[in-house]
TILUM-397340 format. One line per field, with one value per residue (C-alpha): residue in three letters; z, y, x. Coordinates in Angstrom, 3 decimals, m for minus. Each point is the difference from the previous one (the first is absolute). Layout:
rest	(Ala, ...);
z	(Z, ...);
y	(Y, ...);
x	(X, ...);
//
This chain:
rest	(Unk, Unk, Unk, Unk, Unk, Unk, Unk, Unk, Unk, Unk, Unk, Unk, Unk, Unk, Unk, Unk, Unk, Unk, Unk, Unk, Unk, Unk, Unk, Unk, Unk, Unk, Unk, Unk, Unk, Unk, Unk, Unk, Unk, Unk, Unk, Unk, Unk, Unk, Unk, Unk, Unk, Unk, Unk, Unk, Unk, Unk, Unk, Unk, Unk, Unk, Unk, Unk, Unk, Unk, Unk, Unk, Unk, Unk, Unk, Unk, Unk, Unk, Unk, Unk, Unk, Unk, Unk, Unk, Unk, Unk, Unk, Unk, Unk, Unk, Unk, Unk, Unk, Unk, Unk, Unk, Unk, Unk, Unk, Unk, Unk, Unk, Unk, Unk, Unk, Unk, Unk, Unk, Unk, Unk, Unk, Unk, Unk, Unk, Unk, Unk, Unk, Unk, Unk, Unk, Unk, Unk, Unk, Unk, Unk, Unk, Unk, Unk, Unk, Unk, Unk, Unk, Unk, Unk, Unk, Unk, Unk, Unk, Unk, Unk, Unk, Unk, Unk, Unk, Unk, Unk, Unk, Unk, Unk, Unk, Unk, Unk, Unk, Unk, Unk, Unk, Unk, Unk, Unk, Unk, Unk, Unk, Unk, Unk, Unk, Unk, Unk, Unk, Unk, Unk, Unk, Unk, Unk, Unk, Unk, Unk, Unk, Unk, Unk, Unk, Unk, Unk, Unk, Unk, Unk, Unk, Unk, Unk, Unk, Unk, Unk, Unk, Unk, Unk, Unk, Unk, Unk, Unk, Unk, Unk, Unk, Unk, Unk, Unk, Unk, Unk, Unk, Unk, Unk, Unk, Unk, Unk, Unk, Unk, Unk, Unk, Unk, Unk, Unk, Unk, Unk, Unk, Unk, Unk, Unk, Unk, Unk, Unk, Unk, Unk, Unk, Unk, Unk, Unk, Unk, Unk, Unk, Unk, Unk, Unk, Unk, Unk, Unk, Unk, Unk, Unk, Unk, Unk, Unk, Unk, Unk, Unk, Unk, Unk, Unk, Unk, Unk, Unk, Unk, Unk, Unk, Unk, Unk, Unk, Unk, Unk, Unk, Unk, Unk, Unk, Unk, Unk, Unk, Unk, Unk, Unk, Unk, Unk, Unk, Unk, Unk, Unk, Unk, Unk, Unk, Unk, Unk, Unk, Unk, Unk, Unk, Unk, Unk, Unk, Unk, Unk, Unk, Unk, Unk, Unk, Unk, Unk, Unk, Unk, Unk, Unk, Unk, Unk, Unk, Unk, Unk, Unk, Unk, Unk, Unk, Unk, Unk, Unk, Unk, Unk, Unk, Unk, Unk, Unk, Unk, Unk, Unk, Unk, Unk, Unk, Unk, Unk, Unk, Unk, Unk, Unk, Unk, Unk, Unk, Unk, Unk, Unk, Unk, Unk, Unk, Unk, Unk, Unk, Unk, Unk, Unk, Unk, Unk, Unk, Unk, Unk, Unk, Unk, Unk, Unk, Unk, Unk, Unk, Unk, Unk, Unk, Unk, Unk, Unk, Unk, Unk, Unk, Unk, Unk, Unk, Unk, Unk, Unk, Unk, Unk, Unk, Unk, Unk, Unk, Unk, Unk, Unk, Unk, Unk, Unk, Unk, Unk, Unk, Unk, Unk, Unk, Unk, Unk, Unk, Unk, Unk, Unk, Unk, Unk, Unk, Unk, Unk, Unk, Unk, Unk, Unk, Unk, Unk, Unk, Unk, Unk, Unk, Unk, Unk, Unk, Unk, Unk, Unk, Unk, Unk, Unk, Unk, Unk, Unk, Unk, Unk, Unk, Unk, Unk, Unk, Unk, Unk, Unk, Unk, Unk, Unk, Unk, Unk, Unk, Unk, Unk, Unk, Unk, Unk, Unk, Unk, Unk, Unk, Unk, Unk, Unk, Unk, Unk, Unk, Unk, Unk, Unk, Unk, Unk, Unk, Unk, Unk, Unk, Unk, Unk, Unk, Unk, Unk, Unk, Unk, Unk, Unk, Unk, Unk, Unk, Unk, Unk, Unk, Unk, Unk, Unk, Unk, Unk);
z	(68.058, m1.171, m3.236, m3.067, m0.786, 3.224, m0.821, m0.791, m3.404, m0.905, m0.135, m3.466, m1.224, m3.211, 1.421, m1.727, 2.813, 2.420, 2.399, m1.704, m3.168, 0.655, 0.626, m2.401, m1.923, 3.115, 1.001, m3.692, m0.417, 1.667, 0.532, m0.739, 2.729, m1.529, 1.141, 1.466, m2.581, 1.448, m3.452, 0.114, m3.067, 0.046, m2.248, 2.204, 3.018, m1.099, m1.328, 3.517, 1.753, m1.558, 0.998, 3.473, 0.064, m0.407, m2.699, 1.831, m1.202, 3.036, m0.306, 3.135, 1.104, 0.488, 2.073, 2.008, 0.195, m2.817, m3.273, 1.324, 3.840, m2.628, m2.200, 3.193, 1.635, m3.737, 0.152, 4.005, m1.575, m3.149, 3.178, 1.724, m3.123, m0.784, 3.484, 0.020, m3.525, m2.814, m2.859, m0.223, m3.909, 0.025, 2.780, m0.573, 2.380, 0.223, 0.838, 1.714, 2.965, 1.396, m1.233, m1.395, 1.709, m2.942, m1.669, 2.011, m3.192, m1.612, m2.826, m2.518, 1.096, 0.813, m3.808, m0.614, 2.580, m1.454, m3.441, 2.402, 1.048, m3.411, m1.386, 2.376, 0.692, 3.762, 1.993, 3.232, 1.034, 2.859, 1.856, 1.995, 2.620, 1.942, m2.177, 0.813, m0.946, m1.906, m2.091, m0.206, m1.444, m2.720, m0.803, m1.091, m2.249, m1.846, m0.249, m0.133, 2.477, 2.928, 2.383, 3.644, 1.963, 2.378, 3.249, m1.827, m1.990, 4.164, 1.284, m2.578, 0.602, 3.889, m0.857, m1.449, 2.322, 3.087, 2.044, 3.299, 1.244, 1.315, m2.851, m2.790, 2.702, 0.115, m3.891, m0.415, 1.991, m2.024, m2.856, 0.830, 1.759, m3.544, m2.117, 2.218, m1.945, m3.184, m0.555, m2.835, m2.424, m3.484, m1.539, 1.493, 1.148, 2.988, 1.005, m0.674, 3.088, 2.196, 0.649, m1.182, m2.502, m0.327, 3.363, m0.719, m0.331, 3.443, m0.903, 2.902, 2.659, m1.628, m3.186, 0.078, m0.521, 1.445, 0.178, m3.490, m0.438, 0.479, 3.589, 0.831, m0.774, 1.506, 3.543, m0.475, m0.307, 3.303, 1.755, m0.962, 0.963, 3.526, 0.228, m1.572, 2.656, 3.102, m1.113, m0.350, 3.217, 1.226, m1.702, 0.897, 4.153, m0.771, m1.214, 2.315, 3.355, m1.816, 0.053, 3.799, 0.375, m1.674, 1.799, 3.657, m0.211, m1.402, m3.442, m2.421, m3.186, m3.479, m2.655, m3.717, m2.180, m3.821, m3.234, m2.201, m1.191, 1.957, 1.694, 3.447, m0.497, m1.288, 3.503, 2.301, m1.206, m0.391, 4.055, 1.099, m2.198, m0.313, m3.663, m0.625, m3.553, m2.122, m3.773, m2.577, 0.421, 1.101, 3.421, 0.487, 3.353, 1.242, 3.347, 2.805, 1.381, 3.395, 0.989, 2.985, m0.723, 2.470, 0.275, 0.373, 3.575, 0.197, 0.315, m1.712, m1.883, m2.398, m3.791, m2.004, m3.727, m1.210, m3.131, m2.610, m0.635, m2.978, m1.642, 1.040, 1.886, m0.382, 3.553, 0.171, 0.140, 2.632, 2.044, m0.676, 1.092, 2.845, 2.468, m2.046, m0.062, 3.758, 0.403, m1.907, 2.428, 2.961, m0.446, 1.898, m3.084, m3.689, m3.327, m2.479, m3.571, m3.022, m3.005, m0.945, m3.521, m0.815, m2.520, 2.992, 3.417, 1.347, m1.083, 1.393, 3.596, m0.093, m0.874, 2.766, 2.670, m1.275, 0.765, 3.489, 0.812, m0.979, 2.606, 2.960, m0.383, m1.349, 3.291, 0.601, m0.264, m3.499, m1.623, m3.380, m2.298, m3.251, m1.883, m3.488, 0.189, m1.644, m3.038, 1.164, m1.679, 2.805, m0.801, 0.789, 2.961, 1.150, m0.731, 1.983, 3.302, m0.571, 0.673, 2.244, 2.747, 2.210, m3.023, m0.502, m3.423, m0.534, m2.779, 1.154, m2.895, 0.817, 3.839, m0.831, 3.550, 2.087, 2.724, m0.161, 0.319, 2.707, 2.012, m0.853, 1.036, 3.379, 0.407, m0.247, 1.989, 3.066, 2.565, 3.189, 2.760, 2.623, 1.594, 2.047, 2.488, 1.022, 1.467, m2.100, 1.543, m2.600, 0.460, m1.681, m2.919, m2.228, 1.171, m1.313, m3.130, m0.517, 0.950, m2.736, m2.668, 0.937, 1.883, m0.021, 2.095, 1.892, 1.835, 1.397, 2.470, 1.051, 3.561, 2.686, 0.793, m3.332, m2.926, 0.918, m2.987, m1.195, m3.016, m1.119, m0.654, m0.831, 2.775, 0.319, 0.357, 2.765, 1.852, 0.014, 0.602, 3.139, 2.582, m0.387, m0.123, 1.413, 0.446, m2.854);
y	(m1.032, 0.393, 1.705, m1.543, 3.022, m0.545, m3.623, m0.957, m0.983, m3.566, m1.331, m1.405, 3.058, 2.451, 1.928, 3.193, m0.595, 3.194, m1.546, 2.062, m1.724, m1.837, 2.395, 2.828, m0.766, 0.178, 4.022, 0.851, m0.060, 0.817, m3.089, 0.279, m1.659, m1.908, m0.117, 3.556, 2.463, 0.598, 1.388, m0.540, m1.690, 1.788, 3.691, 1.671, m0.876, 0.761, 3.588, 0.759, m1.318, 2.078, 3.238, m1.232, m1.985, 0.235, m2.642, m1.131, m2.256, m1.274, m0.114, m1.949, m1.093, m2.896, m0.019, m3.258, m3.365, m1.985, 1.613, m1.685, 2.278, 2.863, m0.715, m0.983, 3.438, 2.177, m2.328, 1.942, 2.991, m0.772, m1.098, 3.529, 2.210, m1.373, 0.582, 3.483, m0.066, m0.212, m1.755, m2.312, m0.421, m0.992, m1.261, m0.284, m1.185, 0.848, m2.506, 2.247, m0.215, 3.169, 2.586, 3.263, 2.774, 2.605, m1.661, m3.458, m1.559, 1.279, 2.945, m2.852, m2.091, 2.744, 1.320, m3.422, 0.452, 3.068, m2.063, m2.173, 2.847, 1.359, m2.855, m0.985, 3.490, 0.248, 3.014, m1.098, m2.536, m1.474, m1.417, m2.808, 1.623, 3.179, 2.420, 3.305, 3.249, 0.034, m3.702, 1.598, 3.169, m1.906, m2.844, 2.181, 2.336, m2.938, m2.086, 3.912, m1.567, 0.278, m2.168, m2.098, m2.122, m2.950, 2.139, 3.213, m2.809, m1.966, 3.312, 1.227, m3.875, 0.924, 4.063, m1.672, m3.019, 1.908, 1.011, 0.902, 3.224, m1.521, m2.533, 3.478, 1.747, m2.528, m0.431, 3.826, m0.057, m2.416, 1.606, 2.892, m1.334, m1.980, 3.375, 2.497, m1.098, m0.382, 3.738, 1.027, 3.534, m0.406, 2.961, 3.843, 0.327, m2.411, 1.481, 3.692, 1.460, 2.250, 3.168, 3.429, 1.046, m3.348, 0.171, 2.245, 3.305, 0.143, 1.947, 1.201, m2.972, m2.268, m0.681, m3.312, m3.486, m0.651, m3.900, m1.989, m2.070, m3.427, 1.427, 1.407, m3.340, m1.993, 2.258, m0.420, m3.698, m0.172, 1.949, m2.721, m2.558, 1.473, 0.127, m3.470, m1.122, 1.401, m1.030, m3.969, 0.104, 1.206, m2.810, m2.187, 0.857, m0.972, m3.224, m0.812, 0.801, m2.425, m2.697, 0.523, m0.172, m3.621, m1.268, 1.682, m2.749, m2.517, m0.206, m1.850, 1.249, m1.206, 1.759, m1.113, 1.041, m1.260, 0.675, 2.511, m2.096, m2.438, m1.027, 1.892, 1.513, m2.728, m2.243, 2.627, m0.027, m3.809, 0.156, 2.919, 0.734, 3.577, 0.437, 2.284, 0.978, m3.051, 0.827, m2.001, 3.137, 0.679, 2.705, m0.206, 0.089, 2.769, 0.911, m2.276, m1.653, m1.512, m2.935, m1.876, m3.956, m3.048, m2.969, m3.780, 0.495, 3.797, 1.773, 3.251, 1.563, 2.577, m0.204, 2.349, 1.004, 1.652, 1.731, m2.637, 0.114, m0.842, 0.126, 2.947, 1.842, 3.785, 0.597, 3.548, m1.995, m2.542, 3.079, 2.336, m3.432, m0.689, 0.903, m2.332, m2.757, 0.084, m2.359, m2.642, 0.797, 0.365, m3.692, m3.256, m2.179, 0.528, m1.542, 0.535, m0.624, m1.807, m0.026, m3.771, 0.703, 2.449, m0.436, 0.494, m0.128, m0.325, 3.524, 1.130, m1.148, 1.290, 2.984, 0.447, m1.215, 2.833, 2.281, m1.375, 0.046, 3.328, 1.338, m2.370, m3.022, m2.128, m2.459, m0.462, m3.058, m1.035, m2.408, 0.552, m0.904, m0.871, 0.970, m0.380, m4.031, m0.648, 1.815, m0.991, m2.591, m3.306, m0.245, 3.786, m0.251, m3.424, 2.477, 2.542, m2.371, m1.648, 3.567, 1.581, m2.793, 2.316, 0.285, m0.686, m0.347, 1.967, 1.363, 2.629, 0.654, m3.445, m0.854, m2.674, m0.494, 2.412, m1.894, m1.102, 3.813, 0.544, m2.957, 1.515, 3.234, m1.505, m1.945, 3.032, 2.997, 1.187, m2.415, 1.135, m0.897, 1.005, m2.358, 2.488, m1.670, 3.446, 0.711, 3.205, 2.494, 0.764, 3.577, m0.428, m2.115, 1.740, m2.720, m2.865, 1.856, 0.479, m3.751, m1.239, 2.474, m0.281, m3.401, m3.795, m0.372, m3.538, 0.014, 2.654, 0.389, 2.136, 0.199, 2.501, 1.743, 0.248, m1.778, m3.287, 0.014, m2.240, 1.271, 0.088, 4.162, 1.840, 1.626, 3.170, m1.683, m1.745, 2.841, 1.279, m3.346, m0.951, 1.976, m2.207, m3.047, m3.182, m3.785, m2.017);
x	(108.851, 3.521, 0.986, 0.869, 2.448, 1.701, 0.464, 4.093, 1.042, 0.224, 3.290, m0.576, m1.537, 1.638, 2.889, m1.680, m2.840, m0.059, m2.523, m2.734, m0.815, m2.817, m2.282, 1.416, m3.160, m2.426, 1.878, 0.007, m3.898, m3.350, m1.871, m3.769, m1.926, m2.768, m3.876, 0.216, m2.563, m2.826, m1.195, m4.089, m1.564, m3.357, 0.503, m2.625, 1.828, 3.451, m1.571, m1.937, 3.049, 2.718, m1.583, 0.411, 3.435, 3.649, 1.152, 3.366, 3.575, 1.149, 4.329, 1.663, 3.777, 0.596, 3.717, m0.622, m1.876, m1.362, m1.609, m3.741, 1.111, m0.096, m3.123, m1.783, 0.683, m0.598, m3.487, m0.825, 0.882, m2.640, m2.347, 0.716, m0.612, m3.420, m0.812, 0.623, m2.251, 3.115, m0.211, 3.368, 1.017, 3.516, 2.696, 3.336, 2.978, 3.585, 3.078, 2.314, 2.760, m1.706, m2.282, 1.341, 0.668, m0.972, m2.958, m0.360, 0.254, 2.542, m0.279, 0.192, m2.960, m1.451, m0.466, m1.345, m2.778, m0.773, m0.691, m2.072, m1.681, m0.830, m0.812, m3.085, m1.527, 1.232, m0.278, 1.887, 2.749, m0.152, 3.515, 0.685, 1.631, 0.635, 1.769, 2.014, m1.336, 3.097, m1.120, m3.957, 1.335, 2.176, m1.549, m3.305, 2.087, 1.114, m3.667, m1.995, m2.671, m0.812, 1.863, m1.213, 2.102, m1.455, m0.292, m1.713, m2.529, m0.711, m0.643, m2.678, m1.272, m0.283, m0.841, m2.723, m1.272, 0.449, m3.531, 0.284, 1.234, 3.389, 0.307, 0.076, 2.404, 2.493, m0.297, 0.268, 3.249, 1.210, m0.237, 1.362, 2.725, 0.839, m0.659, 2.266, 3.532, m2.143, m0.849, 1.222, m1.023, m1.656, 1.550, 1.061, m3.396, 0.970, 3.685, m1.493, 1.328, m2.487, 1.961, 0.837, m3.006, m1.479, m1.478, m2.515, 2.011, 0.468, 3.440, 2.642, 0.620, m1.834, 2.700, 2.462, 0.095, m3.404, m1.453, m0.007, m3.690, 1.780, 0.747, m3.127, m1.318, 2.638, m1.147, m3.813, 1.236, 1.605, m2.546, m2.552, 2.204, 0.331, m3.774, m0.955, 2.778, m1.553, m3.702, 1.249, 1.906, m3.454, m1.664, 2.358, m0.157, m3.682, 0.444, 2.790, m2.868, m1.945, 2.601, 0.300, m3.645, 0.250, 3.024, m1.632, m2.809, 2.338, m1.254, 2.998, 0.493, 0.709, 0.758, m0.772, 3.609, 1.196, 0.479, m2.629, m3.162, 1.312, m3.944, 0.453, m3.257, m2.107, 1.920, m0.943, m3.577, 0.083, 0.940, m1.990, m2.761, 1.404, m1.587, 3.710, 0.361, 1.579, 1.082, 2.399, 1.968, 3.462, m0.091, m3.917, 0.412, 1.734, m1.764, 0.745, m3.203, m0.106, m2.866, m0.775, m0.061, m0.928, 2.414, m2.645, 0.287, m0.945, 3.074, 0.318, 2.307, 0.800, 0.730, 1.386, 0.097, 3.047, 1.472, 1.504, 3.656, 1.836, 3.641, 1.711, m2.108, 0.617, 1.566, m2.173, m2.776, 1.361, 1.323, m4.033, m1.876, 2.440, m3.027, m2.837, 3.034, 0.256, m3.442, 3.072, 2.803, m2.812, m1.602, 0.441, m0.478, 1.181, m2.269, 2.349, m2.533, 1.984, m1.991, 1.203, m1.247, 2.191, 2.918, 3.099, m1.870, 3.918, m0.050, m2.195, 0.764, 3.064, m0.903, m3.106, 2.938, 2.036, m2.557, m0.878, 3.404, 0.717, m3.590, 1.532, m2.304, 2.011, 0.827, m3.715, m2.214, m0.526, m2.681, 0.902, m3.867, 0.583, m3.299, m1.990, 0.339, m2.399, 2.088, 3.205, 2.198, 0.204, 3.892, 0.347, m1.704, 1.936, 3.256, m1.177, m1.372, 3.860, 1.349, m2.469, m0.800, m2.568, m2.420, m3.478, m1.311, m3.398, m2.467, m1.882, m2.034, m1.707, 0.987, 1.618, 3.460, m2.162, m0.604, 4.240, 0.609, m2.096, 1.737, 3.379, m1.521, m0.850, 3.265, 1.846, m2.144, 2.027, m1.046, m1.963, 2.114, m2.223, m2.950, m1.941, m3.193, m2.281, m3.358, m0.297, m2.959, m2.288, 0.910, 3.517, m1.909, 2.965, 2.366, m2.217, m0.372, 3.786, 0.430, m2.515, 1.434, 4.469, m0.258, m0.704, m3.206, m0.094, m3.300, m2.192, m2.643, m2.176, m0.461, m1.953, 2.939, 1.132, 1.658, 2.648, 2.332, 2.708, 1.974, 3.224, 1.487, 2.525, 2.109, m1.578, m3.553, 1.332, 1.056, m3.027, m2.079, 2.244, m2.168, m2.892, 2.100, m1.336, 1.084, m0.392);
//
């Protein structure tokens, strides 16, 4: 999308113009994004629910794109903070070339979101971006709140979502990993140093500089990074043996990737019957979940749930659930889930293609599903079928373009190459069973002497068939 500020002068235009005047007014003010307050209606509720949640303004950049590019992502970041239980009462947007280095939004605008602040009875701001510990440290001695960025506010979403022992390992890591250049001391009781007298009178040879807290915290930090980092290599060697396992009897994979909330759990239980959690929540799932599933003509396969993406990932998260990512970059077959209902489903496929490319999977198969049609404006998804030819057009809330995905499925499964014709002895029944469950199986027989197959399998099967090979 190209920028109006970077847009030449007219030739016709007032010789006082400096190629910034038209949107002087746009980087003079904070824009208040309508539709965002979450503020409840019922008094009992409000009262039971403000012992419980933050009350949050919401204060965004906006350096590039169009003003709706900016309200739509200030809208995610409404979506995130009630997710992770915070009540949104104000949002307000920024135009500016690029965010400020001391407050983000400059000292000025950042008095006036103090008034904001004030004003509505928040306790936190929340930022549409990553900030510096320099920006967190400034920007909440101007508003006197506490202050969140984007990455800290997905993280608490995950800290809270994850369940498994790897999924809270990998979100620990993250964490800590974003933390570690955050540490800062409230007061002398945090840079007290820990030698001489204050270390418990321990007197001659004990006396000097000694370790302030902030570094004796900053070295518990790294110690626990070391560990979480050993335990999800662990976990991960596990999970890789599994993938082996699969792709030893031939069994293709496809993994289920897109946007948060965009449907993959309700489509892999619509395919599967896997009864996975499905919530109107952004990051329910965070723990991968792998199920077997039957093309029409009995061919299995693997499908698997992953973690949603979104806009701007935090990269310690990409980097902590590398290893879960891997059943993405590991598959045969790619459904990449679109919610077509959604207000810039362009957005969001670039931004799950930024992730895939950025874990290695972004050259694989594709079939890219555009869900929720049956919410879905026809135009949008006529736009989106236009731009994305190797689409099928599903709802899987009521099942309606399952059968279309399953035939794309089919279409696109790594093919079995191999035609194998065996008398099997029933005492090596294990090869029938791994030809039924990782191949095509074109007629069987069972004989006195054991079991006459004809199947189509994957090279390793036929390896393993070809001593009881016979003449078609």
């Amino acid at each position: 999308m190209t920028d109006p500020l970077s847009q030449p002068a007219p030739e016709d235009a007032d010789p006082a113009y400096d190629g910034e005047q038209a949107d002087l007014a746009d980087r003079q003010a904070l824009r208040r994004v309508a539709g965002l307050s979450t503020e409840l209606q019922d008094v009992t509720e409000v009262e039971y629910r403000q012992l419980r949640l933050e009350r949050v303004v919401l204060v965004g950049v906006w350096t590039e794109g169009t003003a709706q590019d900016a309200e739509n992502s200030l809208r995610e970041l409404a979506a995130l903070a009630e997710t992770a239980g915070s009540r949104v009462l104000d949002g307000l947007i920024q135009r500016r070339h690029k965010p400020d280095a001391a407050t983000y939004i400059g000292s000025g605008k950042a008095r006036e979101l103090r008034d904001v602040v004030v004003a509505t009875g928040a306790d936190t701001v929340i930022a549409d971006g990553e900030l510096t510990p320099g920006q967190l440290i400034q920007l909440e001695d101007v508003v006197k709140v506490k202050v969140v960025d984007r990455t800290a506010l997905i993280l608490d979403i995950f800290a809270q979502h994850a369940r498994s022992r790897e999924g809270k390992a990998q979100v620990s890591l993250a964490q800590m990993t974003y933390l570690l250049p955050r540490l800062r001391g409230w007061g002398q009781s945090m840079s007290r140093q820990a030698g001489g007298r204050v270390a418990g009178g321990a007197g001659i040879g004990s006396r000097g500089p000694g370790e302030t807290k902030i570094e004796t915290d900053r070295r518990r930090i790294r110690h626990a990074m070391a560990r979480l980092r050993r335990e999800i290599a662990e976990m991960g060697r596990a999970r890789e043996t599994q993938r082996q396992e699969r792709r030893r009897h031939a069994v293709p994979s496809v993994a289920i990737a897109g946007y948060t909330n965009a449907g993959k759990s309700s489509l892999l239980n619509r395919l599967t019957g896997a009864g996975v959690l499905v919530e109107d929540a952004l990051f329910a799932t965070l723990d991968p979940t792998v199920r077997k599933a039957r093309t029409p003509d009995g061919r299995a396969f693997t499908l698997s749930d992953t973690v949603g993406f979104v806009r701007h990932l935090p990269h310690q998260l990409v980097e902590a659930f590398r290893s879960t990512l891997e059943e993405v970059s590991g598959s045969d077959l790619i459904l990449h889930i679109v919610d077509a209902s959604d207000p810039d489903p362009e957005g969001q496929l670039s931004a799950v293609r930024s992730v895939l490319s950025e874990i290695g999977a972004g050259a694989l198969p594709e079939i890219v599903v555009l869900n929720k049609a049956d919410l879905a404006d026809p135009e949008v998804i006529a736009r989106l079928r236009a731009r994305e030819p190797h689409s099928v057009v599903v709802s899987a809330r009521t099942g309606e373009g399952m059968g279309a995905l399953m035939a794309a499925i089919v279409a696109d499964l790594p093919r079995l190459e191999a035609e194998v014709h065996a008398l099997v002895p029933y005492d090596r029944g294990d090869l029938v069973a791994r030809a039924h469950a990782g191949g095509e199986v074109l007629a069987e027989e069972h004989l006195d002497t054991g079991t006459l197959l004809r199947a189509r399998v994957g090279p390793a099967l036929a390896d393993a068939l070809s001593p009881y090979a016979v003449a078609p």
